[in-house]
N, CA, C and O atoms as a GROMACS GRO file, in nm:
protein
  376
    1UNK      N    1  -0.921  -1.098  -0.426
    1UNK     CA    2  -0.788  -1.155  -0.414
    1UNK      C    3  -0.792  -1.263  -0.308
    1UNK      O    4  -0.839  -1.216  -0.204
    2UNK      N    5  -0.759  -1.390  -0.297
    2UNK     CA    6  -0.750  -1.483  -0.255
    2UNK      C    7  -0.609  -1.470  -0.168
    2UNK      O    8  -0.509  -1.417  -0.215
    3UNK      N    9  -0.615  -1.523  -0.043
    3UNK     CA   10  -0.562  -1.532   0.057
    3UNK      C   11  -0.402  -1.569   0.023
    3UNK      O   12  -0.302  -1.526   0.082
    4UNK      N   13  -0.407  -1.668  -0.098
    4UNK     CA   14  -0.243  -1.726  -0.138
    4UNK      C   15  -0.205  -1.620  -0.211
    4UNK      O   16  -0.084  -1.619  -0.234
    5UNK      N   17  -0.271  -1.525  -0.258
    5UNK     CA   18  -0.247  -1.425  -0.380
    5UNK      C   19  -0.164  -1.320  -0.290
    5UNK      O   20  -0.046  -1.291  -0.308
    6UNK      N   21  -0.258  -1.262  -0.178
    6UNK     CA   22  -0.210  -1.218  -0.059
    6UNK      C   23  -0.061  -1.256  -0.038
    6UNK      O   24   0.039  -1.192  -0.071
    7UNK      N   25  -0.067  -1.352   0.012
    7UNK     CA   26   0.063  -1.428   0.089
    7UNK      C   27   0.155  -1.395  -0.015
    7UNK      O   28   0.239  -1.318   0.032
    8UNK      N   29   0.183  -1.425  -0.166
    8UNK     CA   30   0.242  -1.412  -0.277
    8UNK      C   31   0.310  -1.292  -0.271
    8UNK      O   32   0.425  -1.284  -0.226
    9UNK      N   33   0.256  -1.212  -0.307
    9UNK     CA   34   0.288  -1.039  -0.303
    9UNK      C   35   0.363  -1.002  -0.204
    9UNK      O   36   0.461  -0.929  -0.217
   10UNK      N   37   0.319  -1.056  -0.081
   10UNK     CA   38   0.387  -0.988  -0.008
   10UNK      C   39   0.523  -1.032   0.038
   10UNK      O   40   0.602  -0.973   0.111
   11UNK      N   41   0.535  -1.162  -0.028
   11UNK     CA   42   0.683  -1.236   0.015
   11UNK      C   43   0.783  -1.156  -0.125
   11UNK      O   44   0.891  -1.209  -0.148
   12UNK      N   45   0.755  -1.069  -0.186
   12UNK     CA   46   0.809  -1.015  -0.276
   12UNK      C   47   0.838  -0.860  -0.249
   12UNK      O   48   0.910  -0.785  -0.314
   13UNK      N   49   0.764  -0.833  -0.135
   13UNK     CA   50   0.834  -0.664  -0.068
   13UNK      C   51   0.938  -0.624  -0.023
   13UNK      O   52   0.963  -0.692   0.076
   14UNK      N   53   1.026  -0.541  -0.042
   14UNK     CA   54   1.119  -0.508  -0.018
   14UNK      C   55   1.141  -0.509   0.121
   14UNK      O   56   1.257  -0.506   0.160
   15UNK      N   57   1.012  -0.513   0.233
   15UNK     CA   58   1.041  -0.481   0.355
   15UNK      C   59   1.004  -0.617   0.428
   15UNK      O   60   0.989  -0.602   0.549
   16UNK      N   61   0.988  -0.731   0.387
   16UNK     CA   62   0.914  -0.831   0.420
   16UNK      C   63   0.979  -0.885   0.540
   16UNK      O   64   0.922  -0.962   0.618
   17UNK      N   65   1.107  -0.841   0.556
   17UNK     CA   66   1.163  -0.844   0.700
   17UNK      C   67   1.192  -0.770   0.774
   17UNK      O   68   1.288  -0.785   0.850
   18UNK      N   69   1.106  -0.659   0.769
   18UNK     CA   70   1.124  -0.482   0.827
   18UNK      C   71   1.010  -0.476   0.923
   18UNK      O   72   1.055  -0.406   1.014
   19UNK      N   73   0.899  -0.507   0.952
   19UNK     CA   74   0.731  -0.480   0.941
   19UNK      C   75   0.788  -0.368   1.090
   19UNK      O   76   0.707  -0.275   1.098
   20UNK      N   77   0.874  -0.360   1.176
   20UNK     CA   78   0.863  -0.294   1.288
   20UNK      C   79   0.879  -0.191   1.210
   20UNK      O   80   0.792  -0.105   1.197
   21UNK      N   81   1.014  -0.187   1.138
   21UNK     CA   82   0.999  -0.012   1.105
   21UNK      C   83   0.944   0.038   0.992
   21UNK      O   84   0.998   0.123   0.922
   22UNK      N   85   0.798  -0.030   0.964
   22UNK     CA   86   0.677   0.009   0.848
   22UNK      C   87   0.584   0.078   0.991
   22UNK      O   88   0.475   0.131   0.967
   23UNK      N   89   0.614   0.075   1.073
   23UNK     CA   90   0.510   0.152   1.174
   23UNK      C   91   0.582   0.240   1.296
   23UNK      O   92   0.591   0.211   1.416
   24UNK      N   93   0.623   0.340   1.234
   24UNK     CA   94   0.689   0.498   1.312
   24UNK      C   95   0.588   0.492   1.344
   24UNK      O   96   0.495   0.414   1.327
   25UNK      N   97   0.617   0.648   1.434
   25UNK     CA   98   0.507   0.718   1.468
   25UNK      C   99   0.534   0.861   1.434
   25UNK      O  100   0.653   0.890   1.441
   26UNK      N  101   0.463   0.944   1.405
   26UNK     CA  102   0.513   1.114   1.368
   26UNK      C  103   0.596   1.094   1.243
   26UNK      O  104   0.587   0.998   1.167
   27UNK      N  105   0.670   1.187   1.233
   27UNK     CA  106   0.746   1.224   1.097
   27UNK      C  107   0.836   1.145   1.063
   27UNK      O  108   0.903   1.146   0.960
   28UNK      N  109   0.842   1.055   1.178
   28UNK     CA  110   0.920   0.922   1.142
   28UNK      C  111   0.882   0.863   0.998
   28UNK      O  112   0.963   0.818   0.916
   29UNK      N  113   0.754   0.870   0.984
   29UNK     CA  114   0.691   0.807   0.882
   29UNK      C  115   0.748   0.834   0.766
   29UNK      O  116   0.764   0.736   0.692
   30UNK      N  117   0.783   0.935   0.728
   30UNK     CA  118   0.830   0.992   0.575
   30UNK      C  119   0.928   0.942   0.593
   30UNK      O  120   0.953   0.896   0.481
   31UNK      N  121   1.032   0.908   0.676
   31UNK     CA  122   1.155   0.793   0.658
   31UNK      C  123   1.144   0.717   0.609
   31UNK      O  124   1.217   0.674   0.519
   32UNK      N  125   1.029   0.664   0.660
   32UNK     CA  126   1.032   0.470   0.657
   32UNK      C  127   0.911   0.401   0.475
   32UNK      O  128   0.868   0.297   0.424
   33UNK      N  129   0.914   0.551   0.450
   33UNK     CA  130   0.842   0.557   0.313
   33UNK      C  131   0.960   0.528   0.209
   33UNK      O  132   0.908   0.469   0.114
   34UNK      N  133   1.064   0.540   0.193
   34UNK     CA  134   1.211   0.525   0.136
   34UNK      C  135   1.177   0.381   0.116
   34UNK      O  136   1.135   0.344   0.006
   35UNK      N  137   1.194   0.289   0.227
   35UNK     CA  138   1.164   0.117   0.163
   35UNK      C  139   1.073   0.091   0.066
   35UNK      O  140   1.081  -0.012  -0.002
   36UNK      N  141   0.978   0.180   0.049
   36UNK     CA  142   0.900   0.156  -0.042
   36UNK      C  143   0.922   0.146  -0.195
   36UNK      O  144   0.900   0.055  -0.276
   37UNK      N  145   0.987   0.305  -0.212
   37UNK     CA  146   1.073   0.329  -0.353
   37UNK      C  147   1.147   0.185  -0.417
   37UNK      O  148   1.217   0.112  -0.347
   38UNK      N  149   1.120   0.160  -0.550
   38UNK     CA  150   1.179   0.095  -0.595
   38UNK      C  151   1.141  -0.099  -0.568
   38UNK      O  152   1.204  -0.191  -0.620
   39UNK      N  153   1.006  -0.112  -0.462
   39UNK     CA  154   0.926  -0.225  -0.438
   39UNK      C  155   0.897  -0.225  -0.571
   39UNK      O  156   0.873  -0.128  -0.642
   40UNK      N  157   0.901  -0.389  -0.613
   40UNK     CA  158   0.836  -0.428  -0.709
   40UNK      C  159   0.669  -0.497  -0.642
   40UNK      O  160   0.618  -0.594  -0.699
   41UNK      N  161   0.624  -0.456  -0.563
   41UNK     CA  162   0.487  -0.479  -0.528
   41UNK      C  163   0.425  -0.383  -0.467
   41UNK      O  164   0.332  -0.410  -0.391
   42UNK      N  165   0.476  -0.215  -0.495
   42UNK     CA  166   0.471  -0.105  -0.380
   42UNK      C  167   0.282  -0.109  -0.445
   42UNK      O  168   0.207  -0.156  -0.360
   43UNK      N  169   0.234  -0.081  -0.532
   43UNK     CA  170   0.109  -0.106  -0.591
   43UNK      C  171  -0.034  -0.205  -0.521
   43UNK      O  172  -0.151  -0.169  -0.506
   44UNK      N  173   0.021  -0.317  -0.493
   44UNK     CA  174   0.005  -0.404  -0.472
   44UNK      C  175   0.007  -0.376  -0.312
   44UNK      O  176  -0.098  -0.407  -0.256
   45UNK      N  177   0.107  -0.324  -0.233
   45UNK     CA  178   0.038  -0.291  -0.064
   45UNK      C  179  -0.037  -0.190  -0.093
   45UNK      O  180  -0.139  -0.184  -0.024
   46UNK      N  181  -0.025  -0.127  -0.152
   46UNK     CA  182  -0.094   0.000  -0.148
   46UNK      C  183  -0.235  -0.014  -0.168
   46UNK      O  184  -0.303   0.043  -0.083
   47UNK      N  185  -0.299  -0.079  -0.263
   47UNK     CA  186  -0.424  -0.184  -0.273
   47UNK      C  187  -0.458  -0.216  -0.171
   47UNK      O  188  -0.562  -0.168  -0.125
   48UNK      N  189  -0.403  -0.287  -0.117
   48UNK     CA  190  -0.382  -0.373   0.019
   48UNK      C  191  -0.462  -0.265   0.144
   48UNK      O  192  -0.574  -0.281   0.192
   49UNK      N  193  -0.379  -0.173   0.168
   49UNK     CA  194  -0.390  -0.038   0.271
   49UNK      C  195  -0.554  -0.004   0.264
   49UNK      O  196  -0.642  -0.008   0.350
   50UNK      N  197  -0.554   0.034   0.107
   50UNK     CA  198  -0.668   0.116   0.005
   50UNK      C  199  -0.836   0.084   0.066
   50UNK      O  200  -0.923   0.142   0.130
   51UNK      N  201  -0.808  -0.074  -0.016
   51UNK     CA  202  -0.922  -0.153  -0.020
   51UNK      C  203  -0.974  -0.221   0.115
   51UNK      O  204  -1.092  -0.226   0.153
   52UNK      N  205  -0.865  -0.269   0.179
   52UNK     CA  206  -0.895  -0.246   0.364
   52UNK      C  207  -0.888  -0.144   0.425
   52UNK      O  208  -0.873  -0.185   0.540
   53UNK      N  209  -0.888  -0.025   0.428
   53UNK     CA  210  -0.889   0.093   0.538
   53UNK      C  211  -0.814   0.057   0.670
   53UNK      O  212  -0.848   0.066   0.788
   54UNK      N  213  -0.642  -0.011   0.578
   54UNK     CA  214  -0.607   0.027   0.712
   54UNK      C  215  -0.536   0.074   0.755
   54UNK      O  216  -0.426   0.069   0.700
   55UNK      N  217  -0.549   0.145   0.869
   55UNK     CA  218  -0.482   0.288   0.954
   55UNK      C  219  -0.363   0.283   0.974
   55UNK      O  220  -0.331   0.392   0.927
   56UNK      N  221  -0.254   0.230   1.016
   56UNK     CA  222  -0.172   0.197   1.040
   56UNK      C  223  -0.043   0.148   0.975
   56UNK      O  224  -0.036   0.041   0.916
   57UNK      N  225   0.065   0.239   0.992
   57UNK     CA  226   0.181   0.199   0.926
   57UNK      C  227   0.188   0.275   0.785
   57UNK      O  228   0.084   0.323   0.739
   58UNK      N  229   0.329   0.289   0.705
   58UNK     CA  230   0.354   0.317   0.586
   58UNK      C  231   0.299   0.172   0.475
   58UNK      O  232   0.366   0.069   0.473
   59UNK      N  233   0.204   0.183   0.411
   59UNK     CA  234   0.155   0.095   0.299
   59UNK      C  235   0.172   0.116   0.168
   59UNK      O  236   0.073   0.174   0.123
   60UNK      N  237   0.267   0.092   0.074
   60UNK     CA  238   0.284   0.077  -0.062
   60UNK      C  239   0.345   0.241  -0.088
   60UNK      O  240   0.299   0.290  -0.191
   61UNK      N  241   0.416   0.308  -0.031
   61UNK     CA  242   0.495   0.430  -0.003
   61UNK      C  243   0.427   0.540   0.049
   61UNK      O  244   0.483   0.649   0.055
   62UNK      N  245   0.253   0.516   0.108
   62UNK     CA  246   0.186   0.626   0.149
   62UNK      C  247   0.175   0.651   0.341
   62UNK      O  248   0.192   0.536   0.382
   63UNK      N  249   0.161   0.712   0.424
   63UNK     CA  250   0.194   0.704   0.526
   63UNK      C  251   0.022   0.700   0.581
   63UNK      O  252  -0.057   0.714   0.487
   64UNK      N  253  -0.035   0.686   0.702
   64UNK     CA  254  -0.136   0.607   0.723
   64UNK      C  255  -0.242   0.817   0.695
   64UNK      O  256  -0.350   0.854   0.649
   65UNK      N  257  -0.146   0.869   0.746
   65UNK     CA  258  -0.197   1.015   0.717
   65UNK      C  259  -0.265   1.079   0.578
   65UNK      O  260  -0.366   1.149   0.567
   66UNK      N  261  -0.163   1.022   0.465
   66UNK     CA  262  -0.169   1.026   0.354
   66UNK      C  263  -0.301   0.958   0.282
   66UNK      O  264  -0.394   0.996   0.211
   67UNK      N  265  -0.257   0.844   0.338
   67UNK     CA  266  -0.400   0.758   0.333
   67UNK      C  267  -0.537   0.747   0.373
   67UNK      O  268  -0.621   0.681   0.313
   68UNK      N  269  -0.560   0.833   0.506
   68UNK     CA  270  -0.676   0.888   0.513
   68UNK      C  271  -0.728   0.986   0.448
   68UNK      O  272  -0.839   0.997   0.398
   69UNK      N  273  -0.630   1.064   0.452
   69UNK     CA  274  -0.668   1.221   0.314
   69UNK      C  275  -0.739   1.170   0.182
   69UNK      O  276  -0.846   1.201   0.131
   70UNK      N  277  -0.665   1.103   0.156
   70UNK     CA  278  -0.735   1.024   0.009
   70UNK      C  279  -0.872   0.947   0.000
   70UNK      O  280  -0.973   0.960  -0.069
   71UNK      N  281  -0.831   0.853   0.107
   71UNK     CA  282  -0.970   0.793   0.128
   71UNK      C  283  -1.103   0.898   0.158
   71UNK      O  284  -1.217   0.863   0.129
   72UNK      N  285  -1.070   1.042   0.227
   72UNK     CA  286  -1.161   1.125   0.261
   72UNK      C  287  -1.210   1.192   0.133
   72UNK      O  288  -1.327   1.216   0.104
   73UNK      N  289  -1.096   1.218   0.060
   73UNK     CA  290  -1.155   1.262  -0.086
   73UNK      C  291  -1.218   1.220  -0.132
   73UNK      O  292  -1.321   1.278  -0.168
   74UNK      N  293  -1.189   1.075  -0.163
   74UNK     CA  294  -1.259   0.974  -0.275
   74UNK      C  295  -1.362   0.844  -0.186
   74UNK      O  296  -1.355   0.721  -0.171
   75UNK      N  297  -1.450   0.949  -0.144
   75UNK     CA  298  -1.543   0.841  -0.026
   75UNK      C  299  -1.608   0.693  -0.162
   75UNK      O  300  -1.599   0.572  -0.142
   76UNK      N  301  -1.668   0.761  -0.289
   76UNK     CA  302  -1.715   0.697  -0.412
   76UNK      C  303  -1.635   0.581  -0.410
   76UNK      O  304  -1.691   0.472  -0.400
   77UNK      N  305  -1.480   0.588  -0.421
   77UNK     CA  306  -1.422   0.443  -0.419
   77UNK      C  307  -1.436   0.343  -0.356
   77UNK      O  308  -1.390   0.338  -0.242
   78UNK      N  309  -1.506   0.229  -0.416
   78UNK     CA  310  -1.494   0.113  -0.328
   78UNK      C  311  -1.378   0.001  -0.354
   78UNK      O  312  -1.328  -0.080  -0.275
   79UNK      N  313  -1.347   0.033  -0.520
   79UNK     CA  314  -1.221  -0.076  -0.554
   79UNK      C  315  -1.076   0.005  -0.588
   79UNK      O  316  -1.038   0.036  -0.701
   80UNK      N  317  -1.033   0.020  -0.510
   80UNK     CA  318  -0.874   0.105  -0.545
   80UNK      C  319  -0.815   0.002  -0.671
   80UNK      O  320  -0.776   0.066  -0.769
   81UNK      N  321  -0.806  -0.116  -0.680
   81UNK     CA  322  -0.771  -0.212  -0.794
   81UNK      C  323  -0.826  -0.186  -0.951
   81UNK      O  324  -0.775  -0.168  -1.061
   82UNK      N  325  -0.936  -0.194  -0.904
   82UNK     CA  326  -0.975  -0.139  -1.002
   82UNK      C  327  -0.959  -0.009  -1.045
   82UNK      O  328  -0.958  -0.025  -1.167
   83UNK      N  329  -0.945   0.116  -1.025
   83UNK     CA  330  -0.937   0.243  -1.023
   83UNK      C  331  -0.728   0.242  -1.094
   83UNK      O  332  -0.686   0.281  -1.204
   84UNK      N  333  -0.663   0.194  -0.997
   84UNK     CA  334  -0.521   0.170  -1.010
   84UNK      C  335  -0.550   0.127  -1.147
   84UNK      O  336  -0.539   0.212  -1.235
   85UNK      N  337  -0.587   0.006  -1.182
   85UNK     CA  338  -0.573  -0.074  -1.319
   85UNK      C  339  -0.632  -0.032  -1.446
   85UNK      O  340  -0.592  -0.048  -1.561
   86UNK      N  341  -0.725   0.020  -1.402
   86UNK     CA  342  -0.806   0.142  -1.508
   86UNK      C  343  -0.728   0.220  -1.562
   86UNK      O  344  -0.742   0.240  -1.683
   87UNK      N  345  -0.621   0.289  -1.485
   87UNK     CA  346  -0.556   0.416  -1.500
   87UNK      C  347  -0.372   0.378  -1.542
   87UNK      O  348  -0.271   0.447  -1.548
   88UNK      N  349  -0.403   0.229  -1.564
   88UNK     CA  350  -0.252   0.177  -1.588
   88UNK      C  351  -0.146   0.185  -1.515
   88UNK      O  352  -0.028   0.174  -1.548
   89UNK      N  353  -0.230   0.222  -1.338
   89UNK     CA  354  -0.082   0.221  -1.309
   89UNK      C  355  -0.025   0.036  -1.188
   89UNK      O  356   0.041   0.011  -1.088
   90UNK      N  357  -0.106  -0.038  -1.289
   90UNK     CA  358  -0.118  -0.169  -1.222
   90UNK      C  359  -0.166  -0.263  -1.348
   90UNK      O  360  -0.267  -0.246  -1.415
   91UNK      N  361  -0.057  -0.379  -1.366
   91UNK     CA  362  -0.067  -0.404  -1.476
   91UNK      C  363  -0.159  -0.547  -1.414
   91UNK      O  364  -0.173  -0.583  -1.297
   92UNK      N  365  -0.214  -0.609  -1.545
   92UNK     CA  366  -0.352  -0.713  -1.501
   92UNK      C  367  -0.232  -0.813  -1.443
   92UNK      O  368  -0.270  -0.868  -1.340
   93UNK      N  369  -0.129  -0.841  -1.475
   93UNK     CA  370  -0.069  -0.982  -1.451
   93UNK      C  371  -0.020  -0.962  -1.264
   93UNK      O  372   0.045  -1.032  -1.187
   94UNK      N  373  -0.086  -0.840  -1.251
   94UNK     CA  374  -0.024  -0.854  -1.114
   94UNK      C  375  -0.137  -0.937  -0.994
   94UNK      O  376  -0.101  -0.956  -0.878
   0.00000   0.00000   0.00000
């Protein structure tokens, strides 16, 4: 994904003027997972989070907790995009 592709997506998030409260701390987090619901790009951060490992903040409705669990499961994954798109839940035009 190319850097403008990046930039694209994300000017289309529901929270694109939130980013402080995409990063609680503690159980705050399952709050601030609500902005996510109903993103037409929640897929698309979530990729984002996936495919960079990164720690921090609620990404595409998963909390950074959530997101390590998974990543610990599925060490084999190297392309969450691919895996997402495989499984239809990410359509190619995105």
């Amino acid at each position: 994904m190319s850097l403008a592709e990046a930039s694209e997506w994300t000017l289309r998030a529901k929270c694109r003027d939130m980013a402080d409260a995409l990063f609680p701390e503690g159980k705050d987090q399952k709050r601030a997972r609500h902005v996510c619901m109903g993103c037409p790009v929640r897929m698309e951060c979530l990729i984002e989070a996936l495919d960079n490992r990164i720690e921090w903040g609620v990404w595409g409705g998963m909390t950074e907790r959530e997101r390590r669990h998974l990543l610990r499961t599925r060490p084999d994954i190297t392309s969450w995009r691919e895996v997402l798109t495989r499984y239809g839940q990410l359509s190619k035009a995105s």
